[in-house]
C-alpha positions as CSV (number, residue, x, y, z in Angstrom):
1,X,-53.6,6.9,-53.2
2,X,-56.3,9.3,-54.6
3,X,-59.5,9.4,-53.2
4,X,-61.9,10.9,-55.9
5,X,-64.9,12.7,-54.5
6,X,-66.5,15.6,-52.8
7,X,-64.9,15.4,-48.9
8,X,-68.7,15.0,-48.0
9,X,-68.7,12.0,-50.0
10,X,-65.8,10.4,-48.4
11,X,-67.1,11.1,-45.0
12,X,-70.0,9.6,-45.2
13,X,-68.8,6.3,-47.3
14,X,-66.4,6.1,-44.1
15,X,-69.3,6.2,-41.6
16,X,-71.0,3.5,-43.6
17,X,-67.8,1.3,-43.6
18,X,-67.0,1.8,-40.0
19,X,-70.3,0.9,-38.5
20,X,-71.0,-2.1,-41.3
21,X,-67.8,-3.1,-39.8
22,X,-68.9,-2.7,-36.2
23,X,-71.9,-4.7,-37.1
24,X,-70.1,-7.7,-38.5
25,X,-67.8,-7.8,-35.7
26,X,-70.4,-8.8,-33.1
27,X,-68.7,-8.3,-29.9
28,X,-70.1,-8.6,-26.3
29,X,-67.4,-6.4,-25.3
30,X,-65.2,-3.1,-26.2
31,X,-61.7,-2.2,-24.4
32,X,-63.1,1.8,-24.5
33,X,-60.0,4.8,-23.4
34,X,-62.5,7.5,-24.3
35,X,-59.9,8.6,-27.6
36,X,-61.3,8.9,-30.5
37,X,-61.0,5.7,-32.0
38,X,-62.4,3.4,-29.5
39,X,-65.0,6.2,-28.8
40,X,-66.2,6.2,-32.6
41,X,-66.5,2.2,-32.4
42,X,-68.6,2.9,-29.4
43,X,-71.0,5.0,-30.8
44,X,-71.5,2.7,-33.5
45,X,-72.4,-0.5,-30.9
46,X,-75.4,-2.1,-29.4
47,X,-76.4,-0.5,-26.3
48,X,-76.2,-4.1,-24.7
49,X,-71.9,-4.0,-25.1
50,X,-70.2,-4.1,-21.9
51,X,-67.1,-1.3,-21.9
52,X,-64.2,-1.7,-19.8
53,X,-61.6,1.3,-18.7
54,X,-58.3,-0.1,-16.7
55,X,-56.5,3.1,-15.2
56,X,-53.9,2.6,-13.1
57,X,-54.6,3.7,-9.5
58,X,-51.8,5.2,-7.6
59,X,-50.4,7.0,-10.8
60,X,-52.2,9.9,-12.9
61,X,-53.9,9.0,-15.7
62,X,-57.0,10.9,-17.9
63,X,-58.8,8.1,-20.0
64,X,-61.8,7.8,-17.0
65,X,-63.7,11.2,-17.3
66,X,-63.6,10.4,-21.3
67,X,-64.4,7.4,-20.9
68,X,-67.1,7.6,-18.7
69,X,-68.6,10.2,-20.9
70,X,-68.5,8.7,-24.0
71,X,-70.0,5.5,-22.2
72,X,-72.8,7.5,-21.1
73,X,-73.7,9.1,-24.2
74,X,-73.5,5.8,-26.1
75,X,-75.6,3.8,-23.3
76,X,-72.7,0.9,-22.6
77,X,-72.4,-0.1,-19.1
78,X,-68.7,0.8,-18.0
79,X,-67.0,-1.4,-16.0
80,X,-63.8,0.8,-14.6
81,X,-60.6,-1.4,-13.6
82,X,-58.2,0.2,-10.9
83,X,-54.9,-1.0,-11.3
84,X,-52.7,-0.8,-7.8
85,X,-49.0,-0.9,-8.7
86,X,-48.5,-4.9,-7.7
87,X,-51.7,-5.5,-10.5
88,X,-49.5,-3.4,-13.1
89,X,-46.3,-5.7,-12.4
90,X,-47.8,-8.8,-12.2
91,X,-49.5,-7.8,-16.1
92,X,-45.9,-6.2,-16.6
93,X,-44.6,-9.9,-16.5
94,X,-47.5,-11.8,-18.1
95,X,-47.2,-9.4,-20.9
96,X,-43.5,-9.5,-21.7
97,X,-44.0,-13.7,-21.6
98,X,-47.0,-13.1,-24.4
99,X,-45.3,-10.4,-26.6
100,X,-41.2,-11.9,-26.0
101,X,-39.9,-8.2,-25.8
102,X,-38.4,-6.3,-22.8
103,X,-39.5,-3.0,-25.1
104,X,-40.7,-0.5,-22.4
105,X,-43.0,1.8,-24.4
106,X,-44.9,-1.9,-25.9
107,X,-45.1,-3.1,-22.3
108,X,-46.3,0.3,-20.7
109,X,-49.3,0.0,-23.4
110,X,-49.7,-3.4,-23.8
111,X,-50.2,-4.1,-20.1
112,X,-53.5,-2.0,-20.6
113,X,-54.2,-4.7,-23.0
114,X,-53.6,-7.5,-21.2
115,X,-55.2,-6.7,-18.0
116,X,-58.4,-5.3,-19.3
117,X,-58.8,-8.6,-21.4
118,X,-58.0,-10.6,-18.5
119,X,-60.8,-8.7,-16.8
120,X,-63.2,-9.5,-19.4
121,X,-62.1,-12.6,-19.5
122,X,-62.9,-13.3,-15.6
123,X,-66.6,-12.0,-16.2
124,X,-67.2,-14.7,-18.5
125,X,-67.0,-12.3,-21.6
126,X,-65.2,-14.3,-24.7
127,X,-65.0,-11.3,-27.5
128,X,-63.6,-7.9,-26.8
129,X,-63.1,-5.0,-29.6
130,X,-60.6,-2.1,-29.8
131,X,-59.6,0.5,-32.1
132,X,-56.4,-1.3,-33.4
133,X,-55.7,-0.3,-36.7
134,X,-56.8,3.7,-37.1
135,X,-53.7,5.3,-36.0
136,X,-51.8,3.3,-38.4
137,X,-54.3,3.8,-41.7
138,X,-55.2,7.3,-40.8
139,X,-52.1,8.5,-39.6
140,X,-52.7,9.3,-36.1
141,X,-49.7,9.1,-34.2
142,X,-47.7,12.2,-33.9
143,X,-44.5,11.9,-35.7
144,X,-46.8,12.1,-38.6
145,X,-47.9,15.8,-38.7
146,X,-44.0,16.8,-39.4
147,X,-43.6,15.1,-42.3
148,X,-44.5,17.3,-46.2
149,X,-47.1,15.4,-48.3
150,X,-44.7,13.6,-50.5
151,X,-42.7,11.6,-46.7
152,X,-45.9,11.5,-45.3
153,X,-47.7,8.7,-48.3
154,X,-43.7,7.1,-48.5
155,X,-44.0,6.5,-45.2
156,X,-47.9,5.7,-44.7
157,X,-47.2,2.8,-47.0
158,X,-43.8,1.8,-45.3
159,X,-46.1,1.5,-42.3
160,X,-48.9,-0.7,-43.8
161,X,-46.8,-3.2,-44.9
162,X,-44.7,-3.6,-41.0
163,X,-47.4,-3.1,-38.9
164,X,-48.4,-5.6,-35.9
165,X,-50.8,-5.6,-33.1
166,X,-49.5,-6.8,-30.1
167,X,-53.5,-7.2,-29.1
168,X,-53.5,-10.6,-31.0
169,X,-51.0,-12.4,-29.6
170,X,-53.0,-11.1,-26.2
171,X,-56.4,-12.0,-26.8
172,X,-55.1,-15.4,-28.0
173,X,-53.1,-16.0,-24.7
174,X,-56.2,-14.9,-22.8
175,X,-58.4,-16.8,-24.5
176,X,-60.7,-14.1,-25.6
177,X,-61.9,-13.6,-29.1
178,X,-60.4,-10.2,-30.5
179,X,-62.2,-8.2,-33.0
180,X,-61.0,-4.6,-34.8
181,X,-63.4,-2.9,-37.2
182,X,-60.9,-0.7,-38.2
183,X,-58.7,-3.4,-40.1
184,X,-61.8,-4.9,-41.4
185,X,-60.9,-5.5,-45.4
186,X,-63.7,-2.6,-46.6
187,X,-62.5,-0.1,-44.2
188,X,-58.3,-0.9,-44.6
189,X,-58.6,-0.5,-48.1
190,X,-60.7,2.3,-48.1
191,X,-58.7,4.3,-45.8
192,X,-55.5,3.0,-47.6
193,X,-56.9,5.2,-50.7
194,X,-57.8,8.4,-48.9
195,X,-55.1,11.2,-50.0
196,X,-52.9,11.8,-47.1
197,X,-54.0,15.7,-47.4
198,X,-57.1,14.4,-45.9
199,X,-55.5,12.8,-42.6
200,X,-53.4,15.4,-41.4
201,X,-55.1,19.0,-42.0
202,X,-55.4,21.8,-39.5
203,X,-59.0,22.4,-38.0
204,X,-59.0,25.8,-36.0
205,X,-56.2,26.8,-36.4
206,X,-54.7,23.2,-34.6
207,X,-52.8,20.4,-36.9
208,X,-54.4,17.3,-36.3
209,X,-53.7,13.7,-37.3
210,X,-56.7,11.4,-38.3
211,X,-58.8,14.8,-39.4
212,X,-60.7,12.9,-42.2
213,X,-62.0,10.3,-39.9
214,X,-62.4,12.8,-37.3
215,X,-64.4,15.0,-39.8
216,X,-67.0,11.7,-40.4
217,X,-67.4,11.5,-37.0
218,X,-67.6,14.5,-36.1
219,X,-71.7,15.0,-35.5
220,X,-71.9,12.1,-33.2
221,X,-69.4,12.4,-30.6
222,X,-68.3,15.8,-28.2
223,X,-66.0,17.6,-30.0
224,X,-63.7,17.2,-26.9
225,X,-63.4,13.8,-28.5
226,X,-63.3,14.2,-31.7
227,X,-60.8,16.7,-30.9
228,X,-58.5,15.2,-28.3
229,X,-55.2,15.3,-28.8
230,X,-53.1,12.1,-29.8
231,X,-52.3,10.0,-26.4
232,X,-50.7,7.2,-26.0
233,X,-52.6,4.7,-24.3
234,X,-49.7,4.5,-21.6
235,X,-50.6,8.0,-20.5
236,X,-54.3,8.2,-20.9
237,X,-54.3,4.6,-18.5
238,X,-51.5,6.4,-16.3
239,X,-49.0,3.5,-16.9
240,X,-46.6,6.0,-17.6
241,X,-46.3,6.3,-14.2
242,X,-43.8,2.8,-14.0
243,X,-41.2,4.6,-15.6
244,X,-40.7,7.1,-12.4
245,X,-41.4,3.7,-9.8
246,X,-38.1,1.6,-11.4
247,X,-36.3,5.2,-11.4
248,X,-37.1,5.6,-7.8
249,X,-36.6,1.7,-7.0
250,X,-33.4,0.4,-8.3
251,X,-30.2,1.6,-6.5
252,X,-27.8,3.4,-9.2
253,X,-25.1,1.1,-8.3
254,X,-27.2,-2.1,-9.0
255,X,-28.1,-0.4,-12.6
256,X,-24.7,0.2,-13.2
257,X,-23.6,-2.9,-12.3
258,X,-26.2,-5.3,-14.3
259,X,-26.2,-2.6,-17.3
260,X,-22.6,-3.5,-17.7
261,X,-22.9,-7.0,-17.2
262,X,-25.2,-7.5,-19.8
263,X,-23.9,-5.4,-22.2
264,X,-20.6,-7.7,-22.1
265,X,-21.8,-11.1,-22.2
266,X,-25.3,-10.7,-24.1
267,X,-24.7,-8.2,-26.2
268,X,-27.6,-5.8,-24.9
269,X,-27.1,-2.1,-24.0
270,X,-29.8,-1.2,-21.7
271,X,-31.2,2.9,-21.3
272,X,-33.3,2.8,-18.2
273,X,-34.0,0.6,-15.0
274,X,-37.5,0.6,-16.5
275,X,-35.3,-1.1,-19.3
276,X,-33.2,-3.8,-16.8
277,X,-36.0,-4.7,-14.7
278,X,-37.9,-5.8,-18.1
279,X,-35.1,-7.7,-19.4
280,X,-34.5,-9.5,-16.5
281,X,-38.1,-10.4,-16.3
282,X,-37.4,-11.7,-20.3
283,X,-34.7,-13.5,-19.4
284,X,-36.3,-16.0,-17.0
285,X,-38.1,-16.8,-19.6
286,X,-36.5,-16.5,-23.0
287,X,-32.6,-16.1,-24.7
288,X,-30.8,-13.0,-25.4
289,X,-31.9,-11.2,-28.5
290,X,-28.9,-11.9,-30.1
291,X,-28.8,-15.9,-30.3
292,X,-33.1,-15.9,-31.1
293,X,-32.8,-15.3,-35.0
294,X,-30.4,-14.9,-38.2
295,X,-30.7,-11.5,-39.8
296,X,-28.3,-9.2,-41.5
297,X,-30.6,-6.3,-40.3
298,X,-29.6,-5.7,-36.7
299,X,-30.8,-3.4,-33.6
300,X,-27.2,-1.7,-32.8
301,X,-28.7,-2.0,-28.7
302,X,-30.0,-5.5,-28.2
303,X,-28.6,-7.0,-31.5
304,X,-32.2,-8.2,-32.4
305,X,-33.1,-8.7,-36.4
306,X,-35.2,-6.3,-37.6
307,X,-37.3,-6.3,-40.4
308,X,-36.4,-4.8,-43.6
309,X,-38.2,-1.6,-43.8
310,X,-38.7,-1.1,-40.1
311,X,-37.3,1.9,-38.2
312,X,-37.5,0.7,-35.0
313,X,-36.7,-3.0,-32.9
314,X,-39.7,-4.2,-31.2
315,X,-37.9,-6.0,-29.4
316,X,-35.9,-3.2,-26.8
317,X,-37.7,-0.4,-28.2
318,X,-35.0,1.4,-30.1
319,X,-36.2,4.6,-32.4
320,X,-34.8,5.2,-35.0
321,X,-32.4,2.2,-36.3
């Protein structure tokens, strides 16, 4: 995984792969938070693309202002959907019948997925791009920046060969063609080679995640994008917020109650009334995760098989297993 060449070189061979990417994938739409990733694939796009923000509306969220700067700046014409609570649940169960998980941290996210494609989808748009892929081949999420060199390439290519997009299955339920630069061939392999010393690096004095791609793009975005903090999309949206609404919802005795019932006859030990309210919106439609699938590799909460090699069950959202 050694990159040869000057830093320079690599940055601008990235740039060069990113926005042939961007061109290929022609798009008449991008899902944009205002991070970096989806703001990079912005400025790379034909003024003509239509951008669309979902924030959820009676919880906090901080994607907008980002978004509505980086829209600006590139020329896209932002479309902004508000999400009132009853929008989020009714994507909270359309999403768990696409993805088949009651995992609460895939649901929080994926509903941002799901209803900004649906929106798309209403205006008559039929492709949508987002910025699947970069976290994963650049390491961008968090966990990363503990990790020495040596863990950080183990697990880098532990990741590569277990990751999923839960964006597919979406788009493909929506009916909306899904396109994602970032794991175009020629950028995935690319990235793939880049020395992990060049994706997590301090830049004033600040560890960052991502910093080579950051460093490419660095002269055509705001530096308050290029260098934004890691968020997950459940907390720049403000769906974040559902986990305080079941809390606040569900009686104690009713959790107590069903969490023990179901942990007896199905096998499935549930965390959080976030949690139970999820399941039983899985369970209308699908059977417990312990009859679905043969596997000597087992979740120890929901008894699901895992995949060899996987640290975590999609499925309830365990982490680590």
């Amino acid at each position: 995984m050694a990159q040869a060449g000057s830093l320079q070189e690599i940055c601008s061979k990235l740039r060069s792969l990113v926005s042939g990417a961007v061109a290929r994938h022609k798009t008449e739409s991008i899902s944009l938070s205002g991070g970096l990733d989806s703001s990079i694939l912005a400025s790379c796009l034909d003024k003509n693309t239509r951008a669309y923000a979902m924030v959820a509306q009676d919880f906090p969220s901080t994607d907008l202002v980002n978004a509505q700067m980086v829209s600006s700046m590139c020329g896209l014409e932002l479309d902004v959907i508000p999400a009132p609570v009853d929008k989020l649940l009714e994507s909270v169960e359309q999403t768990i019948k696409i993805l088949r998980v009651f995992n609460p941290i895939e649901i929080r996210n994926n509903i941002v997925v799901y209803t900004t494609m649906q929106q798309a989808r209403k205006d008559g748009i039929t492709s949508i791009m987002t910025g699947d892929g970069a976290d994963e081949l650049f390491a961008g999420y968090n966990f990363f920046q503990r990790m020495s060199t040596p863990e950080l390439r183990k697990d880098l290519e532990r990741i590569w060969q277990v990751m999923h997009f839960p964006s597919r299955d979406i788009s493909e339920s929506v009916g909306i063609e899904l396109h994602t630069p970032f794991l175009d061939p020629g950028v995935a392999e690319y990235a793939k080679s880049i020395s992990p010393e060049l994706k997590i690096r301090e830049e004033k004095g600040k560890k960052h995640g991502k910093w080579v791609l950051r460093k490419a793009f660095e002269k055509s975005l705001p530096p308050s994008i290029v260098w934004r903090e890691k968020a997950a999309m459940q907390d720049g949206a403000g769906t974040s917020g559902l986990t305080g609404f079941f809390d606040s919802m569900v009686p104690d005795s009713v959790f107590e109650e069903k969490t023990k019932k179901y942990l007896e006859k199905e096998q499935v030990l549930l965390q959080s009334k976030e949690s139970l309210h999820y399941y039983e919106i899985y369970r209308k439609y699908y059977d417990y995760p312990a009859k679905l699938e043969q596997s000597k590799n087992r979740c120890p909460n929901c008894n699901y098989s895992v995949r060899e090699g996987s640290h975590f069950c999609r499925m309830c959202g365990s982490f680590p297993i």
